[in-house]
C-alpha positions in Angstrom: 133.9 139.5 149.2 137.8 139.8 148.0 138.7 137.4 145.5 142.1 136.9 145.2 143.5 135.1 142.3 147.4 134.5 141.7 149.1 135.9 138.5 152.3 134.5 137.7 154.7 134.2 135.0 153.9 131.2 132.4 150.5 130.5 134.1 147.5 128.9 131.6 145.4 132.2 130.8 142.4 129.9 130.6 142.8 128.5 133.8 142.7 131.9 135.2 140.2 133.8 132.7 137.6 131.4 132.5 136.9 132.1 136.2 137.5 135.7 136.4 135.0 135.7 133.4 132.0 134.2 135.7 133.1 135.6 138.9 133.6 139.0 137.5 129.8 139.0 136.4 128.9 139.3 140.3 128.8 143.0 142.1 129.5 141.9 145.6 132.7 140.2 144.6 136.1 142.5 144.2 139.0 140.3 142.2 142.4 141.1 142.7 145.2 139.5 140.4 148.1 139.2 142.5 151.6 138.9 142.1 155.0 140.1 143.8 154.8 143.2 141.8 152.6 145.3 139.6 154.5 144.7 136.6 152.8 142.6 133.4 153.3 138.9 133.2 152.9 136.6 130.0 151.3 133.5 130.0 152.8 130.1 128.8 151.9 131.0 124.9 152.9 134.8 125.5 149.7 136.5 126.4 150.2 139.5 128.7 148.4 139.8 131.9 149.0 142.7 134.6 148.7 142.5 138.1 146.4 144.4 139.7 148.2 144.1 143.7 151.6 143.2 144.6 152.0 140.6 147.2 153.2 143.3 150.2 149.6 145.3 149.8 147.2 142.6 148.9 144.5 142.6 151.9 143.0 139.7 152.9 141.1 137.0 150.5 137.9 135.6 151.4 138.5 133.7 148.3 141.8 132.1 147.2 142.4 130.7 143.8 145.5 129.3 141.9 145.6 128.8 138.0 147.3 126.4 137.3 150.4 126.3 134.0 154.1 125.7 133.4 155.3 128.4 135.6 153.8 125.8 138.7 157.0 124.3 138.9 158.9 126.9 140.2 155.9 128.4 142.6 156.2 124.8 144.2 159.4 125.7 145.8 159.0 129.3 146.0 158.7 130.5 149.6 157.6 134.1 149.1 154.7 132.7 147.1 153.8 129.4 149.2 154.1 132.2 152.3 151.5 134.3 150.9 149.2 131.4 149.9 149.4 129.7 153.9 148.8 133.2 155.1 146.0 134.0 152.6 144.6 130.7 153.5 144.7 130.3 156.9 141.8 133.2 156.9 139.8 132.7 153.2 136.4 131.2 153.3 137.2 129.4 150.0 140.5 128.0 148.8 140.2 127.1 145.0 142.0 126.2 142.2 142.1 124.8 138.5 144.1 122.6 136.7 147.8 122.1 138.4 147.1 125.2 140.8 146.1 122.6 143.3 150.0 121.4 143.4 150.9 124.2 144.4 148.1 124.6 147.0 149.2 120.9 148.0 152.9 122.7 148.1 151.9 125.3 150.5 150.0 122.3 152.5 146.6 124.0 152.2 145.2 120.5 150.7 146.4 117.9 152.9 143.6 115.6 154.1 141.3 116.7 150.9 139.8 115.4 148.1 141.0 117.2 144.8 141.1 117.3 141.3 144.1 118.5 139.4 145.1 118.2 135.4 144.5 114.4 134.1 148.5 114.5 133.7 149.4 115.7 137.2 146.7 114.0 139.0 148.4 111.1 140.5 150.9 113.6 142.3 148.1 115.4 144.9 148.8 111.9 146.2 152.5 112.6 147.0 151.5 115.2 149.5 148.8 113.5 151.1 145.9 115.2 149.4 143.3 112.1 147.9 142.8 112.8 144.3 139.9 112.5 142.6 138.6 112.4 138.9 136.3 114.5 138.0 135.6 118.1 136.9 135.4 120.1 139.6 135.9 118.8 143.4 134.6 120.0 146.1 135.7 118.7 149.9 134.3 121.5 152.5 135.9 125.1 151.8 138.0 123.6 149.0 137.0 123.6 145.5 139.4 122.6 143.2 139.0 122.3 139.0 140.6 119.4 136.5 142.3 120.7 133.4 142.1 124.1 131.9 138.4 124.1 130.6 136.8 123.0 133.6 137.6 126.8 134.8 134.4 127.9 133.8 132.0 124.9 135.2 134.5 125.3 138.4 133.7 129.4 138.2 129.5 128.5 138.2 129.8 125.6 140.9 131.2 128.6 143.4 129.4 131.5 142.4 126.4 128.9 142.9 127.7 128.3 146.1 128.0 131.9 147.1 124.7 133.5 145.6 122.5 130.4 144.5 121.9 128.0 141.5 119.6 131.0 139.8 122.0 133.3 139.7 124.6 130.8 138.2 122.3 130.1 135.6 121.8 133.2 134.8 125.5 134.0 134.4 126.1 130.6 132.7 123.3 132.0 130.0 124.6 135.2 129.6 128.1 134.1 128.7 126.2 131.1 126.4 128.4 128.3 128.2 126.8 125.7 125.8 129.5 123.4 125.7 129.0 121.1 122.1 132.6 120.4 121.3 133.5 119.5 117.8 135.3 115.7 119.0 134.9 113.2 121.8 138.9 114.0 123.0 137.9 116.4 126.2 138.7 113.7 128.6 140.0 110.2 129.4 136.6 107.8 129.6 136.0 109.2 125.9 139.1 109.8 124.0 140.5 107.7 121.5 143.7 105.9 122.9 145.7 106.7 120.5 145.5 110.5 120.8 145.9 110.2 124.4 149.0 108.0 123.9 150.4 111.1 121.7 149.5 113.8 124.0 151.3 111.9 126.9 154.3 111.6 124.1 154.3 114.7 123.6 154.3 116.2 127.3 156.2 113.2 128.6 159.7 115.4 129.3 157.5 118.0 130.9 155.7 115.7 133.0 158.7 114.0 134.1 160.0 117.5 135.7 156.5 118.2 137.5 157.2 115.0 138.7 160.2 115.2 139.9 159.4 118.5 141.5 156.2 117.1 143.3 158.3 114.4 144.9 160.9 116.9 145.9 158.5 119.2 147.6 156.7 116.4 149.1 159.5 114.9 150.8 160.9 118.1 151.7 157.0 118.6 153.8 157.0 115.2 155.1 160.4 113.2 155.0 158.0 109.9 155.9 155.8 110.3 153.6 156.1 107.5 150.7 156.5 109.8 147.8 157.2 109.3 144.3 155.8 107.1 140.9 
């Protein structure tokens, strides 16, 4: 099977690696990064990542997936890249994501009518393109699987390849890689983080958010001009 998976300037690495780090422990899948061409990217903190096929010579995905990152908010209004994700999509098996990925698979319309999950931030605006979103890890609504935030990459990379070559052979992948998770604080998620450090993290993010925002609403009325869009 072709795994496809979308490499583009200022993604999350992590929302990228910690699936190709599960999926990439299966033989019968082949994983291509792909991008418009073969030349390295950097991630949002400036790690560099290199394409493996551009765009123009990528064959057909059986399975899609879009990290999500900073660099999302162009992708949303980037036709060459939506254009490759509707065509990829209209023939995968699987169309996945993690983290704010599934904006831009709501951008290319590939989510409409779906549950999905998206980062904790950005999850009210799968809403704005009539996607129903959902809180929780990982989502899955028929051939759609769709990751929260960053970390949930890897528990998103297990719940597929469980799906594709049974629970034992997850487990045995989720063992060899020792996916133990026994984090050092309580702060992973909403229903048990302290309110005051989510109040700074949404400080802190708050001029960012309000441009995803305003590019989510933009997009979503640009898809649907009826559609009642916007916080």
């Amino acid at each position: 099977m072709h795994v496809v998976m979308l490499a583009y300037p200022k993604l999350t690495q992590l929302d990228l690696t910690g699936p190709f780090e599960i999926l990439a422990r299966f033989p019968e899948l082949k994983i291509d990064l792909a991008w418009k061409t073969l030349d390295a990217i950097e991630d949002n903190l400036g790690l560099r990542l290199t394409p493996t096929v551009t765009f123009a010579e990528c064959s057909p995905a059986d399975i899609l997936f879009v990290p999500g990152g900073p660099g999302q908010l162009p992708l949303m209004e980037d036709a060459e890249t939506l254009d490759f994700l509707r065509v990829h999509g209209s023939k995968a098996s699987w169309i996945t994501s993690v983290c704010t990925g599934s904006l831009v698979l709501a951008a290319a319309g590939l989510l409409t009518g779906y549950r999905a999950t998206c980062h904790w931030l950005s999850l009210n605006q799968l809403s704005y393109f009539g996607v129903h979103p959902v809180e929780e890890r990982v989502v899955r609504d028929r051939n759609r699987i769709t990751g929260a935030g960053v970390t949930s990459g890897i528990d998103f990379g297990l719940i597929l390849a469980a799906e594709l070559f049974g629970r034992d052979r997850a487990r045995e992948v989720q063992l060899a890689v020792e996916y133990d998770p026994a984090p050092p604080f309580t702060d992973g998620g909403l229903r048990t983080a302290d309110p005051r450090i989510i109040d700074r993290v949404r400080h802190s993010s708050a001029e960012f958010q309000k441009r995803r925002e305003e590019v989510s609403v933009r997009v979503a009325q640009t898809l649907d001009p009826k559609r009642v869009t916007g916080p």
